[in-house]
Every structure is written in structure tokens, then in C-alpha cells.
C-alpha positions in Angstrom: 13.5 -1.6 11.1 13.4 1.1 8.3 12.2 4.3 9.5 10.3 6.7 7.4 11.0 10.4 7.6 8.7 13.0 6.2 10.0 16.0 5.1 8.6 19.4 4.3 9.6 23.4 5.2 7.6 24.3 7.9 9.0 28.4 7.5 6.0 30.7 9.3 3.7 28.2 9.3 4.1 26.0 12.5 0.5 25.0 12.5 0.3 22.4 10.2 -0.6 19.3 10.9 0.6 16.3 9.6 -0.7 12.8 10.0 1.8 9.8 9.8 -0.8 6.3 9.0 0.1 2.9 10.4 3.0 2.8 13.2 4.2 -0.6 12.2 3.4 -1.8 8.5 4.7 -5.9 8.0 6.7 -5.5 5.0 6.3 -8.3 2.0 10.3 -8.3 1.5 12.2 -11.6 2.0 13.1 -12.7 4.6 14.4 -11.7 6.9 11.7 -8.7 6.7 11.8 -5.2 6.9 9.5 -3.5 9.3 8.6 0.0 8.3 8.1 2.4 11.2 6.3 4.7 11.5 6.8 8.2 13.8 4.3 10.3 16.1 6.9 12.9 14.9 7.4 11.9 11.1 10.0 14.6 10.5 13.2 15.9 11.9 12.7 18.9 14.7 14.0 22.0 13.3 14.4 23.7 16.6 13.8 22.2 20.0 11.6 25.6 20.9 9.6 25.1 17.9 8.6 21.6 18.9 6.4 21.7 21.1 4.1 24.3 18.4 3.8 21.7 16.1 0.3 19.3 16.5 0.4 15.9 15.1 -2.7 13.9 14.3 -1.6 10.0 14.2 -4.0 7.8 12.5 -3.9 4.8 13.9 -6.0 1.7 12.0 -7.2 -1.4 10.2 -6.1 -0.2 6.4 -6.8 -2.3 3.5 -3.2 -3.3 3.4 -0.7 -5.6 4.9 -2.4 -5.3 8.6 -5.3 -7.6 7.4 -3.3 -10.3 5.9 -2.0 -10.7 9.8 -5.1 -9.9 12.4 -7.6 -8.9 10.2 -9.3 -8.9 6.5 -10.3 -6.2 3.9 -13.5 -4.9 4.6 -12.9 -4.9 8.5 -12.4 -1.4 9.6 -12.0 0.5 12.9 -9.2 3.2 14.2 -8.0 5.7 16.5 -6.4 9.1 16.1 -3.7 9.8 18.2 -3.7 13.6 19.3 -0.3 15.1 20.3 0.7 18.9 20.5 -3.0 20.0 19.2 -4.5 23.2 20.7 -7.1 22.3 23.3 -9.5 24.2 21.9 -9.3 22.8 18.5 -8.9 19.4 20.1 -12.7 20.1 21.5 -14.0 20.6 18.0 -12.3 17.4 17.2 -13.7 15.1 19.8 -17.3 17.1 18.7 -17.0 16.1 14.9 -15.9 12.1 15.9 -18.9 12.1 18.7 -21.5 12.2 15.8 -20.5 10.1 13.7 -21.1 6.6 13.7 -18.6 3.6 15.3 -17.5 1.2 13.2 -19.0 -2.2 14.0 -17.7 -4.3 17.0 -15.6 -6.9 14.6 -13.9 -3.5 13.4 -13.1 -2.7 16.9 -12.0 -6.1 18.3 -9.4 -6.5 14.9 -8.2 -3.3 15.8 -7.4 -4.3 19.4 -5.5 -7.2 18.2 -3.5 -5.1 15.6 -2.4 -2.7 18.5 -1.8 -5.5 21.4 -1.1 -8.7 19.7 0.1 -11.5 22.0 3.0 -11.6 24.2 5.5 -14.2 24.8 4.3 -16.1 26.9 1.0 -15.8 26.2 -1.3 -18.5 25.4 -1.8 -17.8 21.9 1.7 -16.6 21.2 3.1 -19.5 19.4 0.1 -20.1 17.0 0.1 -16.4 16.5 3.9 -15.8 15.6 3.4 -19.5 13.3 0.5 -18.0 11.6 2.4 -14.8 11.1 5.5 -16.3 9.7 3.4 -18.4 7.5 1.6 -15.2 6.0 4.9 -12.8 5.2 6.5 -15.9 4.0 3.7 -16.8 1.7 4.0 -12.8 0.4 7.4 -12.8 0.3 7.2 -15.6 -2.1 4.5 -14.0 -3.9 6.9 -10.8 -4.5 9.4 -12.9 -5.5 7.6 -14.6 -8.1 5.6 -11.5 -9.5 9.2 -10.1 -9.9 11.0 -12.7 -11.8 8.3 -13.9 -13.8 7.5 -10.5 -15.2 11.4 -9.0 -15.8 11.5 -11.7 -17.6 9.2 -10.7 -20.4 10.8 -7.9 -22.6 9.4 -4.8 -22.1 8.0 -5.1 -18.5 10.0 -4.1 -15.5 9.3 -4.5 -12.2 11.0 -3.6 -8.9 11.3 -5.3 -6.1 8.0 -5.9 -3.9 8.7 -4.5 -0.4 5.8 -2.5 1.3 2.7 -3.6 0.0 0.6 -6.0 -1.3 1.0 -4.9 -4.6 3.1 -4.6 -7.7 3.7 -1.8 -9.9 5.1 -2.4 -12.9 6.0 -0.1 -15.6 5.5 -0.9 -19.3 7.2 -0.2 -22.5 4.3 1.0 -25.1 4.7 1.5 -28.6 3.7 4.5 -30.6 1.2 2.6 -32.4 -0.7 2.0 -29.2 -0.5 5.6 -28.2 -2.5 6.4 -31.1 -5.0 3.8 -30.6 -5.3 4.8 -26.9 -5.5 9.0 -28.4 -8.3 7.9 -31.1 -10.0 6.1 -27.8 -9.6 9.2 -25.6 -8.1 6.9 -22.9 -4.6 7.2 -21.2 -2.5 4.9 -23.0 -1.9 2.3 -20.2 -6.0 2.7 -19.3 -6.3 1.4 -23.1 -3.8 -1.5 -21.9 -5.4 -2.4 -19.2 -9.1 -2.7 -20.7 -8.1 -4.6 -23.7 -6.2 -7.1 -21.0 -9.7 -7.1 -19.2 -11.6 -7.8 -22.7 -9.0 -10.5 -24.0 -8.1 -12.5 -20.7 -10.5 -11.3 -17.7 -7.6 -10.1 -15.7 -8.4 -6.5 -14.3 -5.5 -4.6 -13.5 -5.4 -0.5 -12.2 -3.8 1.7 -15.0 -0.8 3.7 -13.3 -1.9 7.1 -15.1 -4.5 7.3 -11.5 -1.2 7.1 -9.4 0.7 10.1 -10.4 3.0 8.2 -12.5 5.8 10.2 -14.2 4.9 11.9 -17.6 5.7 9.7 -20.7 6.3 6.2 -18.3 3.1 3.9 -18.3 2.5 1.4 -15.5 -0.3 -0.7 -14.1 -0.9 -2.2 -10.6 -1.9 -5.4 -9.7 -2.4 -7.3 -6.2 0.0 -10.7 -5.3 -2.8 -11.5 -2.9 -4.1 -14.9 -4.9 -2.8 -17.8 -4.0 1.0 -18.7 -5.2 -0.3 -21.4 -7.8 -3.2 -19.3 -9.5 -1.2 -16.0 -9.6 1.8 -18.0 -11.1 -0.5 -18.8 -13.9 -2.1 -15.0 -13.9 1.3 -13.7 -14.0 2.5 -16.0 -16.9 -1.0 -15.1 -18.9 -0.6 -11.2 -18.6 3.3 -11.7 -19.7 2.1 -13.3 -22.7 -1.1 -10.9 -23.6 1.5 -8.0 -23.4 3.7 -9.6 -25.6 1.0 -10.1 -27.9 -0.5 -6.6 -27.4 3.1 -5.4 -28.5 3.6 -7.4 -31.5 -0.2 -6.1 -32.4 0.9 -2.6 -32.5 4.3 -2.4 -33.4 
């Protein structure tokens, strides 16, 4: 179990509220896997007496991430919001704004139940439900594994190690040629990448440059969700289009 620690100055302001998503996030790491945790209280007290000042709005829910791969799928959605230190009168506003809006649909809801009370040992469904989970974070794990090797091994595309997600990021190596080309197109280089991949192979990838990616590194993102034989062969297809791509403009 990793825990996660957020960390910030609180100073004069002890207001501020800070939300902490999913309290317990399968991880895709081999085996045996990491489970990220996550805190009502995501950062270290600074002061016992300031604690209790300090209101914490949890989200609790289905995301489009590694919860659906265990008790649900994308596109089911439903959650909670776990209220803890918040001033009751700002708490009534709260429960005013939710009370209008609309509740997500009863599939949404019943996921959600599962994600937050799966079953116990000794519970009828407990066996098939651990199987089925080990079945799904081994099949990831595999996945990460794969995405990993295959694409360090092409010159010029590095990838870390798949751990929290159902996605890889990896960064790039460019040449200048291509900067130009991307410049005289007005697109971020690794945007100009990514839609020549999507022109030339049908593989659509997200450029990095909409992630906050450090200034002069170029990355794209891709999902390891297909299954292991068909993104073996996607994986092999983009190595090989980037190689091309670099030989084009070098």
C-alpha cells in the first residue's frame, strides 16, 4: 500500500478545501500490485489545533479509470462526496446545489455500491469476484509490461514503467526538421505527430502538449486497454511509423 501525500502551505488561509479522488485506486504494476491510497486528510497536520479548521471534501466515485476495469465500465457513472470538517452553514448550501441536480442513473448507482462494498470472504460471490479481479490486474499488468518493452526498444521512444493507470505516456525524441513542419502547421510539435500517425496508420493517440508536459520534451498518451494480441500489434505499428516519421525528417 503506497500512500499519497498532498502537500501545499496552508499559511493564513486555513479554509481551503482540498478534495482527495478515489480512496483505493487498483494499480496496473506487476504483481504483486501496489494499491494506491488515498487519505480523507491528504496532507500532513501542521498543528493539531489547526486541524480541526481545515474542511475536506472527498470525492468518492466511478472514474473513467482503473475502477471500471474491476466493478464497472466507462460510461457508468455515480458518486458521493464525503464531507468532513466543513462549516455547517456552508455544508447547507452544499446539500442545496446537489438537491437540484439530477441523479445519475440507477446502473451508476448500483456499480458504485459494489466499488465501495465489494464482497467479503466468505461471501457467496467472493471467490468468483477475487478470480475475476486477479484475472483483470494480471491481464493490465501484462499489458504495461509489454507497452514498456516493446516501445524502449525503438530508438527514440522512452517509456516508464506503467503503474497507476490505464495508460502510457511516453515521451518522444523529435527532430528539428519536424519542429518546423509542426511551426509552418501552427500545431504543437507532438499534435503534428500524433495527426500524421492518425492519417498514415488509423491509430489515434493524445498529444502530451494538453498535459502540462515539460517545455522542449514531447510526449503522447495512449490507453493499454485493447486486448494483449491486438495492442501487441498496435504497439509494434506505432514503433515502426515513428521510426519512419524520424527518418522522414531528419
Amino acid at each position: 500500500m503506497a500512500p499519497i501525500h498532498g502537500s501545499f502551505s496552508i499559511g493564513s488561509h486555513p479554509w481551503i478545501p482540498i478534495p482527495n479522488p478515489h480512496p483505493w485506486i487498483p494499480s496496473v504494476a506487476p504483481s504483486p500490485y501496489v494499491l494506491i491510497h488515498g487519505f480523507p486528510f491528504p496532507v500532513p497536520p501542521p498543528s493539531p489545533p489547526l486541524l480541526p479548521r481545515i474542511p475536506f471534501p472527498v470525492p468518492r466515485g466511478i472514474p473513467g479509470g482503473s475502477d471500471p476495469c474491476l466493478s464497472g465500465r466507462c460510461g457508468l457513472r455515480g458518486g458521493y462526496v464525503e464531507v468532513v470538517n466543513m462549516h455547517p452553514e456552508v455544508k447547507a448550501e452544499l446539500s442545496k446545489l446537489v438537491s437540484v441536480r439530477l441523479c445519475p442513473p440507477v446502473p451508476g448507482q448500483m456499480v458504485l455500491d459494489a466499488i465501495m462494498d465489494p464482497p467479503k470472504p466468505g461471501d457467496p460471490s467472493y471467490e468468483r469476484f477475487q478470480a475475476e479481479k486477479e484475472a483483470v490486474l494480471s491481464a493490465l499488468a501484462e499489458k504495461a509490461r509489454l507497452t514498456q518493452e516493446i516501445f524502449n526498444r525503438t530508438p527514440g521512444i522512452h517509456c516508464n514503467p506503467v503503474q497507476g493507470a490505464m495508460y502510457s505516456f511516453p515521451r518522444i525524441d523529435l527532430p528539428d526538421k519536424a519542429l518546423a513542419a509542426a511551426k509552418e502547421k501552427q500545431q504543437a510539435p507532438d499534435m503534428f505527430f500524433c495527426m500524421r500517425l492518425l492519417e498514415e496508420t488509423g491509430i489515434c493517440v493524445v498529444p502530451g502538449s494538453g498535459f502540462g508536459q515539460k517545455e522542449g520534451t514531447f510526449h503522447f498518451r495512449m490507453t493499454i486497454l485493447p486486448p494483449t494480441d491486438k495492442l501487441k500489434i498496435l504497439l509494434e505499428k506505432l514503433s515502426a511509423f515513428y521510426t519512419k516519421f524520424v527518418q522522414e525528417f531528419s
